[in-house]
TIPAFI-457097 format. One record per residue: residue in one letter; x, y, z of N, C-alpha, C, O, CB in turn. Coordinates in steps of 0.2 Angstrom, whole numbers, plus 5000, padded with zeros to 4 digits. Glycine has a CB too. Layout:
% residues N
AXYZXYZXYZXYZXYZ ...
This chain:
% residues 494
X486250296006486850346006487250346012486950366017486650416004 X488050316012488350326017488950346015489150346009488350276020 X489450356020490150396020490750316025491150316029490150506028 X490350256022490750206024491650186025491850146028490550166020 X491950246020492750236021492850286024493450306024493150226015 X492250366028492650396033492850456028492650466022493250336037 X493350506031493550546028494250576030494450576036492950586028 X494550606025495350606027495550666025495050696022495950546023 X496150706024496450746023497250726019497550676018496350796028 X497250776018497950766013498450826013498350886015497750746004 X498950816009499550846006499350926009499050966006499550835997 X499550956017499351036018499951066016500551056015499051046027 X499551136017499951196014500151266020499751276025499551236008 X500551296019500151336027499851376027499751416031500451366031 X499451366020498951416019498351376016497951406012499251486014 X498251286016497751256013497851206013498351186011497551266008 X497351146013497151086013496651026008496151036005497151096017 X496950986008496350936003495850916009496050916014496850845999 X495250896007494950866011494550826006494450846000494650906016 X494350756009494350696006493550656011493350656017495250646007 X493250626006492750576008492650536001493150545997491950616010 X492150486000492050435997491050435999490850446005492650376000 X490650415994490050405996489850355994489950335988489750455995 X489550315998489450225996488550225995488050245999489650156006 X488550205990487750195988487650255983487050265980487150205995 X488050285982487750335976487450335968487350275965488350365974 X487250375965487050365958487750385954488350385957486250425956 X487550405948488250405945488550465944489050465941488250375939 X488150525947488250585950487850595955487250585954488350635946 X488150615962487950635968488050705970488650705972488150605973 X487850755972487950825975488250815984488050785989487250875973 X488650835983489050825991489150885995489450935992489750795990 X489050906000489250976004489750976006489950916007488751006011 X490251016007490851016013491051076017491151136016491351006009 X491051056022490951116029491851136033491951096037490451056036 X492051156033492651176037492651236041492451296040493151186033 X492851206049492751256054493351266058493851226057492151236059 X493351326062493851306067493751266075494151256080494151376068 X493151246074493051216081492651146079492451136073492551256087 X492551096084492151026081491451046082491051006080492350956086 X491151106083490751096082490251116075489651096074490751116085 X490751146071490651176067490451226066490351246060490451156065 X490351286072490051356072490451376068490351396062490051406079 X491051396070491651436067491551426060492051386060492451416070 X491451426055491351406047491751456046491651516048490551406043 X492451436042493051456038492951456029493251496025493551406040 X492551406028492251366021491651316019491451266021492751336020 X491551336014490751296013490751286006491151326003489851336016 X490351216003490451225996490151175996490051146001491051245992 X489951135988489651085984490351045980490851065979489051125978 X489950995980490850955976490250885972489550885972491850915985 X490450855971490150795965490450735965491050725962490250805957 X490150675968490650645969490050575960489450565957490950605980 X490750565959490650555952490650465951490550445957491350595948 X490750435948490550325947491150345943491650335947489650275940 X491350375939492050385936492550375940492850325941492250445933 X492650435945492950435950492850375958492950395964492750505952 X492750325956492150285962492050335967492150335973492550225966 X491750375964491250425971491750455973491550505976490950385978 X492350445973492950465978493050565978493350595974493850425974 X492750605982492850675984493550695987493750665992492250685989 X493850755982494250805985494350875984494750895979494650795986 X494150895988494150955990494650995991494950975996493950965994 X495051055987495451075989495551155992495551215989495651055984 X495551146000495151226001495751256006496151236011494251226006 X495751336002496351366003496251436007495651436009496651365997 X496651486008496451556013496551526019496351556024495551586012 X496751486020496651466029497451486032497951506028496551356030 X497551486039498051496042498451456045498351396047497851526045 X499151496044499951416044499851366052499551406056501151486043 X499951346054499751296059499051296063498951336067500251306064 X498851276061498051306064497651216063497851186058497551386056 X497151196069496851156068496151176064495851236063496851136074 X495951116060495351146057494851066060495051016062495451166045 X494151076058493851036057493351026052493251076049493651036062 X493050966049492650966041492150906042492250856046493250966034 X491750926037491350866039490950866030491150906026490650896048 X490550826028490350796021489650766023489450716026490850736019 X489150826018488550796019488150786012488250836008488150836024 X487850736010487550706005486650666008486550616012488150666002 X486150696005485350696003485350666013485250606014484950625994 X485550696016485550706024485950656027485950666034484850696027 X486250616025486750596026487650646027487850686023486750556022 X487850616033488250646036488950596038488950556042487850666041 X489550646033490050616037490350606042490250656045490350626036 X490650556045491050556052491350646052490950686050491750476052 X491750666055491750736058492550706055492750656054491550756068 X492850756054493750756051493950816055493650866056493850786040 X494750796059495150846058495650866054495750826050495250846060 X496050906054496650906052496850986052496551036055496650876044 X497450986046497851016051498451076046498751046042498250946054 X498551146046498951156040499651156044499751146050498751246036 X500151166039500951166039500951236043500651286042501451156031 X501551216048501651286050502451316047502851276045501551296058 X502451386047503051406043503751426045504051476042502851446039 X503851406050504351406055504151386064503651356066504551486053 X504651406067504651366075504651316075505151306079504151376079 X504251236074504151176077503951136073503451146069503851176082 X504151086072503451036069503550956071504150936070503351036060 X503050916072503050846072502750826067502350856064502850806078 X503050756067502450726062502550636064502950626068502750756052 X502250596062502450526061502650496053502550526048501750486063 X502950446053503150426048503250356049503550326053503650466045 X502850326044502750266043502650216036502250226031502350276045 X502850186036502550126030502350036030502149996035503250126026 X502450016024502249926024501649896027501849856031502749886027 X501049906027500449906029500149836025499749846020500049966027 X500449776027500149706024499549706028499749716034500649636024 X498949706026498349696028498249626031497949626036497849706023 X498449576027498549536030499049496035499049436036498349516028 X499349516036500049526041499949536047500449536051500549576038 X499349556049499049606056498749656058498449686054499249616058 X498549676065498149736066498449776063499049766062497949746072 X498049846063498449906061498449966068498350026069497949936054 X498749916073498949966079499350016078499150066082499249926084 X499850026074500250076073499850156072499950216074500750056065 X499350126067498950186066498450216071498350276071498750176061 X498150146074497950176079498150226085497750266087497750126081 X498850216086499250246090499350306089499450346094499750216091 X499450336082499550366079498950426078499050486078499750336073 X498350396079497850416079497750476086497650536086497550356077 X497750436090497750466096498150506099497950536104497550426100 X498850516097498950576097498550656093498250676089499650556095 X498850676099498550746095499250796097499150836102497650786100 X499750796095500350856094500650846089501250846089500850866099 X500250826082500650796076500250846072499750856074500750716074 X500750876065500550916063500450876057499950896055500850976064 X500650806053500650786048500550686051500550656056501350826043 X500450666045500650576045501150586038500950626034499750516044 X501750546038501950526031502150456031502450416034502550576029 X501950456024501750376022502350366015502550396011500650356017 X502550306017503250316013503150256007503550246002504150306018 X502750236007502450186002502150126005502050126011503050155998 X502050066000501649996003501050026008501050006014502149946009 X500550056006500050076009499550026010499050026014499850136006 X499549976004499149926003499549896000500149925999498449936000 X499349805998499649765995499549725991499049695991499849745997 X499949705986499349695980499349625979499049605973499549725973 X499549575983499549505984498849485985498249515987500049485991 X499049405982498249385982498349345988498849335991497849335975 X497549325991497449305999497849225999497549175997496449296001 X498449216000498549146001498849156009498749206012499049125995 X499049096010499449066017500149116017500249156022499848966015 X500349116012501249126012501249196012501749216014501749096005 X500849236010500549306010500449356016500549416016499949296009 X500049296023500149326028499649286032499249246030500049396027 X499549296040499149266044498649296044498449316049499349246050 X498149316038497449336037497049306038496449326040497349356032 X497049236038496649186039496349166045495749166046496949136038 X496949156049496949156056496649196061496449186067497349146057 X496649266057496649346064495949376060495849426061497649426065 X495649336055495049376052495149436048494849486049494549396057 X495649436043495849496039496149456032496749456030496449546043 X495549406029495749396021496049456017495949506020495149376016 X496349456012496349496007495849496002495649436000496749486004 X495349566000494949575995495049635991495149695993494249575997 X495049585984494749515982495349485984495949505986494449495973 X495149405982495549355985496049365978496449405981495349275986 X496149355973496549375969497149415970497149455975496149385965 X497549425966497749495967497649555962497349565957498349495967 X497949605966497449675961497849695956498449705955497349765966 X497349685951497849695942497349735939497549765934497949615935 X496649745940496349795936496149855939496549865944495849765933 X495649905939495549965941495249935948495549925954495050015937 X494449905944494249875949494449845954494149855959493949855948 X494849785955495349755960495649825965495249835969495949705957 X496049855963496549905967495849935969495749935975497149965963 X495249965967494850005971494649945975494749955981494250045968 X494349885974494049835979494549845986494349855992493949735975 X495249845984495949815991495649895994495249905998497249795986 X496049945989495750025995495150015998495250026004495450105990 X494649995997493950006000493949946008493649956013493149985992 X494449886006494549836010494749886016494349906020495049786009 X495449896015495949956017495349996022495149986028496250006009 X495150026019494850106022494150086027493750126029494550176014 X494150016028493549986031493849996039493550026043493349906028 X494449966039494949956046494750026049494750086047496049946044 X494649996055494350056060495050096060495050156057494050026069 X495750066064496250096065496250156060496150216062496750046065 X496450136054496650186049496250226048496450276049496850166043 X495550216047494850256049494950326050494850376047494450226055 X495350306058495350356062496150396060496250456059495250336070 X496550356061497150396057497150466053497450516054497350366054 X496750446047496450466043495850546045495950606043496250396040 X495450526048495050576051495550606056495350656056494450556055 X495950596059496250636065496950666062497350696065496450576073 X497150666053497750696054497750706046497450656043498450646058 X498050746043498450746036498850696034499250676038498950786036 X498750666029499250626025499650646021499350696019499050586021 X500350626019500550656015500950576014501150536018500850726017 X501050566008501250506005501550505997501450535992500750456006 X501850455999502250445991502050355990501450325992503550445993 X502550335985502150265985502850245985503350275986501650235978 X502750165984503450095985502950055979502450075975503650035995 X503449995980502949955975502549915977502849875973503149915971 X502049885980501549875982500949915979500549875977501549875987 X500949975979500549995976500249985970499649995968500750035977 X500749945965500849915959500849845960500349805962501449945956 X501249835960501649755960502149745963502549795963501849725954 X502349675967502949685969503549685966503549665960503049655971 X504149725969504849745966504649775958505049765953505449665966 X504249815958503949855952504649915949504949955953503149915955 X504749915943505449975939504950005935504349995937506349935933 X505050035930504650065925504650045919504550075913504950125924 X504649955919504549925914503949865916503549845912505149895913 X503949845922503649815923503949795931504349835934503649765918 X503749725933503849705941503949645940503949625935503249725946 X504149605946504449555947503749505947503849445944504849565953 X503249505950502649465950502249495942501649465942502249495958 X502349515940501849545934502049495928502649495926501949635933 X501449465926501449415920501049425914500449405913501249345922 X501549475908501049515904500549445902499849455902501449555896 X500849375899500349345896499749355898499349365894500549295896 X499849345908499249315912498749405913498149415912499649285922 X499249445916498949505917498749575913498549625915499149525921 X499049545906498849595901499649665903500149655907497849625903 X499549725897500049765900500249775904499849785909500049795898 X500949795906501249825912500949895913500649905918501849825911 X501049945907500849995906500150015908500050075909500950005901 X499549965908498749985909498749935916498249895916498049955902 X499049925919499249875925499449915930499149905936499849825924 X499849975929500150045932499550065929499150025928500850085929 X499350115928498950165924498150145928497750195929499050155914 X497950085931497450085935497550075943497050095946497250045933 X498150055944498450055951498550135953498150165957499150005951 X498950175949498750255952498350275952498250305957498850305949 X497550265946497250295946496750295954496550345957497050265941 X496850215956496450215961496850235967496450255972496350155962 X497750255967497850275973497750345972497550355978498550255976 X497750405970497550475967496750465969496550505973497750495957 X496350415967495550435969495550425978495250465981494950355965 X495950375980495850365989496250385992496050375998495750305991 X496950425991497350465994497350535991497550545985497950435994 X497150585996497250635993497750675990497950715995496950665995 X498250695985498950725987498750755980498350745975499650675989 X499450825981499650875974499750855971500150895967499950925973 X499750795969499950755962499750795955499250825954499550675962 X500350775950500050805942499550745942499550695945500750795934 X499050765938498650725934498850675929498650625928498250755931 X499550715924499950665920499750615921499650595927500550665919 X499650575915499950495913500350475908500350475902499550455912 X500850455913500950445919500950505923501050555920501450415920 X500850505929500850555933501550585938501850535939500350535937 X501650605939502350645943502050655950501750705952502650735939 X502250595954502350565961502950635964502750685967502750475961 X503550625963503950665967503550765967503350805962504950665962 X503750775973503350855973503850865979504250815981502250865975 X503650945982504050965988503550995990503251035986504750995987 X503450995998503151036003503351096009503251086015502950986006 X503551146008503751166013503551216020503051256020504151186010 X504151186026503751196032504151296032504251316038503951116041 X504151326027504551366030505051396029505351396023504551356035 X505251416036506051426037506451356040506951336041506151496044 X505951326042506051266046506451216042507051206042505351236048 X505851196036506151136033505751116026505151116024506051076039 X506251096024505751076016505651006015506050976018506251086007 X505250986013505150926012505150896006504750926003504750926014 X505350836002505650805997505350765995505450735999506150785997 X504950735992504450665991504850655986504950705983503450665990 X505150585985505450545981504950495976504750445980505850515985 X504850475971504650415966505350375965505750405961504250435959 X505450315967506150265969505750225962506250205959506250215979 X505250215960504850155956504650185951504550135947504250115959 X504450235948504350225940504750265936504450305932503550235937 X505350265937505850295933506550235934507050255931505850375935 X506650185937507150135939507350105933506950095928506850085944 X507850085933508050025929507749955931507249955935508850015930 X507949875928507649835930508249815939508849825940507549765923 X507849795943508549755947508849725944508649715938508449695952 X509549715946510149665944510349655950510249665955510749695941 X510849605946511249565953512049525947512049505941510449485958 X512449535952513249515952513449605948513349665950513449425945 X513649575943514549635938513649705936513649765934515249565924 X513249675936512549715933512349765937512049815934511749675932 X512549775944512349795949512649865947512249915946512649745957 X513549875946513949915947513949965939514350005939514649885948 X513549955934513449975928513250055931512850075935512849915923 X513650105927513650165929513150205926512950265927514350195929 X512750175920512050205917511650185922511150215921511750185909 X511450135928510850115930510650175932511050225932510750065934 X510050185934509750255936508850215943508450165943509350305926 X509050255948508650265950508050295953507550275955508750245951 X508350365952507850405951507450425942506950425940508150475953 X508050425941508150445933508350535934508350565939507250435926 X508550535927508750605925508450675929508650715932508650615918 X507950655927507550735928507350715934507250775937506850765923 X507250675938507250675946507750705950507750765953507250625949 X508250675950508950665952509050755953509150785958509450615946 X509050785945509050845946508750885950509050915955508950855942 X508150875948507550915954507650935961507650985964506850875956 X508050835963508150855972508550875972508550915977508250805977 X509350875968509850925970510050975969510551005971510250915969 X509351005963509351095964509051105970509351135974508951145958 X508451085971508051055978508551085985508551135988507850945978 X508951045985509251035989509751095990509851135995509550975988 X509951095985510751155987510251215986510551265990511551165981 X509651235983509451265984508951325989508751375988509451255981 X508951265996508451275997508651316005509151286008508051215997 X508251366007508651416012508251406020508151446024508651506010 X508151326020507751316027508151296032508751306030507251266027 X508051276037508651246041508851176039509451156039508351236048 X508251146037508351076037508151046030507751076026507851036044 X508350986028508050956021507950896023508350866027508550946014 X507250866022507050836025506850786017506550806013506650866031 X507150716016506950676012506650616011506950566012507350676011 X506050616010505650546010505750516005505650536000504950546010 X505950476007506350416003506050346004505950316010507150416005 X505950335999505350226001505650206002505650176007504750175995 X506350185997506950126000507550136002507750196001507250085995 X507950096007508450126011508950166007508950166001508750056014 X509350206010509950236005510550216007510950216003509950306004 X510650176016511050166018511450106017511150046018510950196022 X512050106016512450026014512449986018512350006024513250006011 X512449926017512649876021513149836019513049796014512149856022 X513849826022514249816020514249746020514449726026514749846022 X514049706017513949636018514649596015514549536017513149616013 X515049606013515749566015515849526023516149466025516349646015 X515549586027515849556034515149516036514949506042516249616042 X514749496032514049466035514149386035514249356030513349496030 X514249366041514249276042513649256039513249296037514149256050 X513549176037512949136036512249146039511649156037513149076037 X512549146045511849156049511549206051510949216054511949126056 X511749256049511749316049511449356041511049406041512449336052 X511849316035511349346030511049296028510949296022511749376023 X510849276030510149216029509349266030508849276027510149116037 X509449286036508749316039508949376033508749396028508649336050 X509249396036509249476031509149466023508649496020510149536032 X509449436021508749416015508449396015508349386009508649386012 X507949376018507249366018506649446019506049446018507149296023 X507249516022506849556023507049606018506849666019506649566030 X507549586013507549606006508149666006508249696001506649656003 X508649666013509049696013509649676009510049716006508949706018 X509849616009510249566006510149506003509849466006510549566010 X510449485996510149435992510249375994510749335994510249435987 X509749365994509849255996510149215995510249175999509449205994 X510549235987511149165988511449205989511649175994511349115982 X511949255988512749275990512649325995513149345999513249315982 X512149345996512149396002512549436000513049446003512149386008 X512349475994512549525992512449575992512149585998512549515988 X512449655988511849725988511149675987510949625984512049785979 X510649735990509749705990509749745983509849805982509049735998 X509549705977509349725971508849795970508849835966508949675967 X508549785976507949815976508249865979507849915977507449775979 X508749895984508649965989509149995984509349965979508949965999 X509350065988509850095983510550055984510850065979509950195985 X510849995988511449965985511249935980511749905977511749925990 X510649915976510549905971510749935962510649925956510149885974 X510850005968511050045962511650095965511550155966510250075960 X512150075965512550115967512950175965513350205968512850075969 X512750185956513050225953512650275954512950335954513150205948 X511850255956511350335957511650355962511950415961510450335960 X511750325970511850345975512450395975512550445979511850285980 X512850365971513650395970513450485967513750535967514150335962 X512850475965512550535957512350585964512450645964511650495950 X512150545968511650605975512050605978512450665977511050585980 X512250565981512750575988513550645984513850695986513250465992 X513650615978514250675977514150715975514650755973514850675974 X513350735972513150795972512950835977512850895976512750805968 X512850815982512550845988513350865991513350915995511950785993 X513950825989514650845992514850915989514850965993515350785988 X514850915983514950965977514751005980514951015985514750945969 X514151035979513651095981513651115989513351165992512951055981 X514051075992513851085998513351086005513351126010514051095998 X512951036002512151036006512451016011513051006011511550986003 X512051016017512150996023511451006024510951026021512651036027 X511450976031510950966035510250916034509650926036510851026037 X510550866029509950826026509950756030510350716031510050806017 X509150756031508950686035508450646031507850666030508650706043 X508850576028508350546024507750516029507750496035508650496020 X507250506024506750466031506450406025506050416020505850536035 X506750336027506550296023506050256026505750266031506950266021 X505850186020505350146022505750086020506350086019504650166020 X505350046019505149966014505449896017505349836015505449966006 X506149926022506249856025505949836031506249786035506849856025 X505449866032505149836038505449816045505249786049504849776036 X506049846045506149866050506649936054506449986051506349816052 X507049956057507150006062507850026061508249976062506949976069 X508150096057508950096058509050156059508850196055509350066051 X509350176062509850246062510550256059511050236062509950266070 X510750286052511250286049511850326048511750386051511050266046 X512350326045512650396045512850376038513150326037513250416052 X512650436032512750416028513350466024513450526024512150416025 X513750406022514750426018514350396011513950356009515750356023 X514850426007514750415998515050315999514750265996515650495991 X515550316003515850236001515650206007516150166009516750216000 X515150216012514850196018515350176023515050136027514450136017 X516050196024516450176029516650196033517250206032516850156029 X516450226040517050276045517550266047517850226044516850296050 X517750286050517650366053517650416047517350466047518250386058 X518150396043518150466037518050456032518350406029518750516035 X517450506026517950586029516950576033516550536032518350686021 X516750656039516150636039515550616034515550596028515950676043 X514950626038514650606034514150666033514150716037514250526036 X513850656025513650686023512950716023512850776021513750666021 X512550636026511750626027511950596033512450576035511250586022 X511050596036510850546043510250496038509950516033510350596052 X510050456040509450426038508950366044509050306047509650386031 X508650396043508150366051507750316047507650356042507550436057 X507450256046507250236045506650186048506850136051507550246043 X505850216046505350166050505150096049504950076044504750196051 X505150046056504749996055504050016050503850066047504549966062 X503949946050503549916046502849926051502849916057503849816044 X502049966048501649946050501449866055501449856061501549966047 X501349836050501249736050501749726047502149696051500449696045 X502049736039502349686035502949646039503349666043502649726028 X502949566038503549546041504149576043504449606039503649506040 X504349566048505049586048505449506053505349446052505049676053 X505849536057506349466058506149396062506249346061506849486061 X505749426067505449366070504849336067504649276068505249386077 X504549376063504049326057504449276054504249216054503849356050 X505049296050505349266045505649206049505749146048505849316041 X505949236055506149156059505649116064505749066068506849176064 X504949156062504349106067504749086075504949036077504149006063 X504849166077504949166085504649216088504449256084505649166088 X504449206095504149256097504149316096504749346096504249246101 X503649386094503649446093504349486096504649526093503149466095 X504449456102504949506103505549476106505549486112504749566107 X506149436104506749396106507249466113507449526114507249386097 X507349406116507549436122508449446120508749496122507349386130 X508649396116509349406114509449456106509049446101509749326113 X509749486106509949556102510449526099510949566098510149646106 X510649476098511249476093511449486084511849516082511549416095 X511149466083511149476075511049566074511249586069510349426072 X510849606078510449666078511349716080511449766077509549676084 X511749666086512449696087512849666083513349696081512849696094 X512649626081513349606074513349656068513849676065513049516069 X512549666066512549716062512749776063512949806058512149726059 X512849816068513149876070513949866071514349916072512649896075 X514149796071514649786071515249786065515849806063514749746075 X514649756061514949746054514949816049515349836045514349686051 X514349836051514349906050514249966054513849996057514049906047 X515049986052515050036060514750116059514750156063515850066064 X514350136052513950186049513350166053513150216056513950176042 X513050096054512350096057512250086064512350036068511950056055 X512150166065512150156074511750136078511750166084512250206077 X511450096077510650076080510150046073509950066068510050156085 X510149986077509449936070509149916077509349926083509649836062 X508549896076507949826078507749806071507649846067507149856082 X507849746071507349696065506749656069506649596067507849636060 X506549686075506049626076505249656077504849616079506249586082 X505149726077504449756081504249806073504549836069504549806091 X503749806076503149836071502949916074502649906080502349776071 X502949976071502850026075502850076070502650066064503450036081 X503150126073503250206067503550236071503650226077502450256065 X503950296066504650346066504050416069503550436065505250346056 X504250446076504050496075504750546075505350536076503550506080 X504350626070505150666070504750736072504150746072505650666062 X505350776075505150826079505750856076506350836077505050826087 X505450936071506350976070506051036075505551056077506651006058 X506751056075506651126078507451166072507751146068506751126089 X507451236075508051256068508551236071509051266068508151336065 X508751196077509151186080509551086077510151066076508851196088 X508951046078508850966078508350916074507750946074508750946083 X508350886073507950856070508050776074508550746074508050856062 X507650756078507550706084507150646079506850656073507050756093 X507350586082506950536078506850506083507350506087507250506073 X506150456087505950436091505450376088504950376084505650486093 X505850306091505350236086505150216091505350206097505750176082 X504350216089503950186094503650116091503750106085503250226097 X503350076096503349996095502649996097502350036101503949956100 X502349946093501849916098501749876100502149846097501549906097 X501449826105501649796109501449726103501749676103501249816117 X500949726099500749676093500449686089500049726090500449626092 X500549646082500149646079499649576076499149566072500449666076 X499949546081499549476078498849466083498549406083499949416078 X498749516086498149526090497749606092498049656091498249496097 X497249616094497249716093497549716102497449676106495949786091 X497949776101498349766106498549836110498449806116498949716103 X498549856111498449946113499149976116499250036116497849966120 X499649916120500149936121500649986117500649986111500249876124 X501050016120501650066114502050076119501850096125501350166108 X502950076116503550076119503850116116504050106111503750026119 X504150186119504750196112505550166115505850176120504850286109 X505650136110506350086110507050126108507550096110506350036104 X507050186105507650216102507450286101506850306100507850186094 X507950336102507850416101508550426096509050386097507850466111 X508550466093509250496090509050546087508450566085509550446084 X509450576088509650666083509950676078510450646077510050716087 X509950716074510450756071510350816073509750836072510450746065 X510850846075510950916077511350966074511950946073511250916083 X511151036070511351066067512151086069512351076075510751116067 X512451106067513251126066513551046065514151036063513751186075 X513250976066513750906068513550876062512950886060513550846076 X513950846059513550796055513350736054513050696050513750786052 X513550726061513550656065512750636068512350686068514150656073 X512650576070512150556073512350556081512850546083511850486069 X511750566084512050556093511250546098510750566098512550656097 X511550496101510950486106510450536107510650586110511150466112 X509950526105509550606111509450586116509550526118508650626110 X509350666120509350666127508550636128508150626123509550736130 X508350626134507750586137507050656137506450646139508050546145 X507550716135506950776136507250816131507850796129506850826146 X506950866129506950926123507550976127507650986133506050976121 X507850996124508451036125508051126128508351176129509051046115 
């Protein structure tokens, strides 16, 4: 009997938390203890109880334990027939004054180390981790896949994941990685998904890699891919099936928090006159709604939106050859016309029109999207027709590198980190909405609100194509309450 995938927490409250283990070697029911304290030692006991981890469930345990207090460190631990889980911390929401957190996505296992998390790990002033999707990937182990070969990180199984069992085999790969390990023990998760989780470039019909002949339904294709992410990520997810991904967390007076599903309510991608069709949908209906009662409704300082794909345009008219070549290949822009990316919200520009001029209408303010999936680094200022100066903008959207997944110096096989920035000032030139990109480093978005700002801070690692310890941060930006504008942060807190 062992606790081989470690133990994690999830989705906190400021009055409670999930806590999570897995037990390796079990029967087909096991009795499991769970302990929560306020010190690592475990004197302080807050909570104690029995739980079951089940062969249905692959063993996967969570706990959902509540009464506890709003910012407060806790510790927990998982014991089974004298076996003993690694030691967990974590952590509740607090409900006003402060909060950090990290935010992060695109975790190709075989693409490289998982330094990001490691980094992530060893802080200790974060009150949450958020995972914006691509947590795992559902690619089979080939060459073109990633340098797994080379750095000792196959994909398992080699195949790719289409049935239950596969997606739990890729999680159990996953949750082996020391880095994340500890991430996981040292902090709360809170996560949404993208499509990897599923399949690539996945709508609510099916996905771009998914071959019913080959892989049987779309529908039991999904339907086991959640299953397994609900068994190894803990979150307040419906149980539905399908299940209802979007939920909201709130820090408070501080700030609400939005979790977005961008993937099983979508139209298919398009591309040319298909793109501009004013029924596409990418939330769908009853999302769309949710966030903009959500939104105008909501009496915090700040609205804080997790969002898996970019929201911000990219005006690709002024984009040269040499310049939309690379950027399609990291899905921002399409390969032959370097056009809208099918895939982000310019892929759907009648939704974006549906949010952005409802959030006009209503008069929301003070919302900061926090995206993922293009694997690399942007600070934006978000207008309904993406052009400044006028009229301002509506939204900011900070957006994090990519754990591992490629980003630009993969795709052009040059050194991790290019000493010339041009392609990175063409785009800010071409587009004067995006006030700062990198497309070349691998890292995570930290954010820090207060009722004043919401600060965004991108840190770098020094690699991924070796374990590597080094971290830089490259970019600071704000949004600051009464402006609508984005503006350099200062080098210290106000």
């Amino acid at each position: 009997m062992t606790f081989e995938h470690g133990v994690a927490s999830g989705d906190p409250l400021a009055d409670g938390v999930l806590i999570w283990t897995r037990v390796s070697g079990a029967r087909d029911e096991e009795p499991v203890e769970w302990t929560l304290a306020r010190d690592p030692l475990l004197r302080d006991v807050v909570g104690r109880g029995d739980a079951t981890a089940r062969a249905q469930h692959d063993h996967a345990v969570t706990v959902d334990v509540g009464g506890l207090d709003p910012a407060t460190t806790y510790w927990f631990r998982f014991a089974a027939e004298g076996a003993r889980s690694p030691l967990g911390r974590t952590r509740t929401l607090p409900d006003g004054g402060r909060a950090r957190f990290a935010v992060c996505s695109c975790a190709k296992y075989s693409a490289g180390h998982f330094a990001a998390y490691a980094r992530i790990a060893e802080r200790d002033d974060l009150d949450l981790v958020l995972h914006l999707g691509d947590y795992l990937y559902e690619y089979p182990d080939q060459p073109e896949q990633g340098i797994g070969s080379a750095i000792g990180r196959p994909m398992e199984p080699a195949g790719p994941a289409v049935t239950l069992a596969d997606y739990r085999r890729r999680y159990a790969e996953y949750r082996r990685d020391p880095d994340l390990q500890l991430m996981h023990a040292r902090h709360p998760l809170v996560a949404t998904i993208d499509d990897h989780e599923v399949c690539e470039n996945a709508w609510r019909g099916g996905a771009k890699d998914h071959d019913p002949a080959r892989q049987g339904l779309w529908a039991e294709r999904r339907a086991a891919a959640m299953r397994a992410w609900r068994e190894w990520l803990p979150s307040r997810v419906s149980p539905d099936d399908p299940p209802r991904i979007h939920r909201r967390l709130s820090l408070g007076r501080l700030a609400d928090l939005f979790l977005l599903d961008t993937r099983s309510h979508r139209d298919e991608q398009a591309k040319g006159p298909a793109v501009d069709d004013p029924a596409r949908v990418m939330l769908g209906h009853e999302q769309l709604g949710w966030l903009l009662d959500g939104l105008s409704g909501s009496r915090a300082a700040w609205r804080l939106v997790a969002n898996p794909v970019m929201i911000g345009q990219v005006a690709t008219r002024f984009m040269p050859q040499d310049l939309g070549d690379p950027l399609s290949e990291l899905g921002i822009l399409t390969a032959r016309d370097h056009g809208p990316a099918p895939d982000q919200w310019d892929g759907y520009p009648a939704e974006r029109d549906r949010l952005l001029g409802g959030m006009e209408t209503h008069g929301v303010g003070r919302v900061v999207f926090l995206s993922g999936d293009v694997h690399t680094s942007w600070a934006v200022e978000l207008r309904r027709d993406g052009v400044p100066p006028d009229p301002p903008p509506l939204a900011v959207e900070m957006v994090t590198p990519s754990v591992t997944s490629e980003n630009l110096d993969e795709h052009l096989d040059v050194p991790e980190r290019r000493e010339d920035h041009d392609i990175e000032d063409e785009v800010c030139r071409a587009n004067p909405h995006v006030r700062w990109v990198d497309l070349d480093r691998h890292g995570f978005l930290l954010i820090e609100i207060t009722p004043e700002r919401v600060r965004g801070e991108w840190w770098f690692v020094e690699s991924v194509r070796r374990p590597a310890r080094g971290v830089e941060l490259g970019a600071a930006w704000c949004a600051v309450r009464g402006s609508p504008w984005l503006r350099p942060a200062p080098d210290s807190d106000p």
